[in-house]
C-alpha positions in Angstrom: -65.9 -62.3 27.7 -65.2 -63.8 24.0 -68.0 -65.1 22.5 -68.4 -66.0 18.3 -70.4 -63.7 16.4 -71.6 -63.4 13.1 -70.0 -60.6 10.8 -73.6 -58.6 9.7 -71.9 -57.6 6.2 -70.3 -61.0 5.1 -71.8 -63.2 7.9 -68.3 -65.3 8.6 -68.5 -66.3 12.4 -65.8 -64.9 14.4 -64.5 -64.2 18.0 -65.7 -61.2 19.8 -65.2 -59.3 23.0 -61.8 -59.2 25.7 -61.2 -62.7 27.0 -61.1 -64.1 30.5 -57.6 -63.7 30.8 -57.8 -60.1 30.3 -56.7 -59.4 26.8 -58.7 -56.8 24.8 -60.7 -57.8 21.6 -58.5 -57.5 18.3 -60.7 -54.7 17.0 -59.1 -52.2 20.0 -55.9 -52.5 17.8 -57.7 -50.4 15.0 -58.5 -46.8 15.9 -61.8 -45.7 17.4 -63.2 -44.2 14.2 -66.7 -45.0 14.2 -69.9 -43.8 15.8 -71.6 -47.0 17.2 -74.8 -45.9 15.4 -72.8 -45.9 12.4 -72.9 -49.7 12.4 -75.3 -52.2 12.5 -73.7 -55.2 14.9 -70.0 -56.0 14.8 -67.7 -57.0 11.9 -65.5 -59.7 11.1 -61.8 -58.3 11.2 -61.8 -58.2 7.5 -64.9 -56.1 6.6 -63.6 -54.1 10.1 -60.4 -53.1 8.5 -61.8 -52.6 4.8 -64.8 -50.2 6.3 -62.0 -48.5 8.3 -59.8 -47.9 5.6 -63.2 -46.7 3.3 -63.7 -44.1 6.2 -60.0 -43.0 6.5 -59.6 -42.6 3.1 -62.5 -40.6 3.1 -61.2 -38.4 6.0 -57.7 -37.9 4.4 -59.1 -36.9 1.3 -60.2 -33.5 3.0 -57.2 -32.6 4.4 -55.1 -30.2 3.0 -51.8 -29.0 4.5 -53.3 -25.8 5.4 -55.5 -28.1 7.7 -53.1 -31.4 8.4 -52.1 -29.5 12.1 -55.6 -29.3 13.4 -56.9 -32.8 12.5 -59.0 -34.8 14.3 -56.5 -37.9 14.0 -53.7 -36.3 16.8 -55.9 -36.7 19.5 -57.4 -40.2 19.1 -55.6 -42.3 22.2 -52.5 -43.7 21.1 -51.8 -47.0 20.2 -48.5 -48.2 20.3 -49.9 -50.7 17.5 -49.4 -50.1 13.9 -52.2 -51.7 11.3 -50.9 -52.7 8.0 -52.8 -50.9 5.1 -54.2 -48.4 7.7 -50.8 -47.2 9.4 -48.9 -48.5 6.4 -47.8 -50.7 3.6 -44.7 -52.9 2.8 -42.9 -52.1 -0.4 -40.1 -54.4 -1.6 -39.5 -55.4 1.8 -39.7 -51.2 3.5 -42.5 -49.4 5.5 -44.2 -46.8 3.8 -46.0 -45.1 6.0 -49.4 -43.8 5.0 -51.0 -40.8 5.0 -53.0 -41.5 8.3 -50.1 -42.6 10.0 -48.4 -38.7 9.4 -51.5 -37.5 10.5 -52.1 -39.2 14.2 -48.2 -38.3 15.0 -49.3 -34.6 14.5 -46.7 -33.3 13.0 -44.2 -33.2 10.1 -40.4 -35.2 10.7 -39.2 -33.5 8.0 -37.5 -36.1 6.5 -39.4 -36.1 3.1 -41.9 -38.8 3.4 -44.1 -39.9 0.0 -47.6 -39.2 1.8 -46.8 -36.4 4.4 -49.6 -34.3 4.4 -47.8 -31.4 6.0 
């Protein structure tokens, strides 16, 4: 059941929870990163998808090809939902697909991409 919260970083009221009609809240579209002790009470979709990102970024920072096979990303459930400046970014008009998009696919395309970490 929705019900409006308050973001505890910025404190902007938003909605929160699946609805009656059986849709899922919009934070199951982001991938299940976080330990719930890790946060305090829910977050706003924008602090949720800049404290994602922090702790992405942070993750793909330690891989290293030698270790981009055996990450931990490749077997989060899969989504068939793609999150702009998580999954990707737009430039002049094209998908570039980020980092921590390469690395829940598991696997190398081999088609050259900018921020294959294969």
């Amino acid at each position: 059941m929705r019900k409006v919260k308050n973001c505890s970083t910025c404190g902007t009221p938003f909605d929160c929870g699946d609805n009656t009609e059986g849709s899922k809240c919009w934070c199951n579209d982001f991938p299940p990163i976080f330990v719930p002790s890790e946060v305090v009470d829910c977050l706003c979709p924008v602090c949720f998808k800049n404290s994602c990102s922090l702790k992405i970024e942070e993750y793909v920072e330690t891989i290293t090809p030698e270790t981009a096979l055996h990450n931990k990303a490749k077997d989060l459930p899969k989504t068939s939902h793609l999150v702009e400046g998580i999954d990707y970014y737009l430039e002049d008009g094209n998908y570039v697909f980020k980092t921590w998009f390469h690395l829940k696919r598991g696997y190398c395309c081999q088609n050259g991409c900018r921020h294959c970490p294969y």
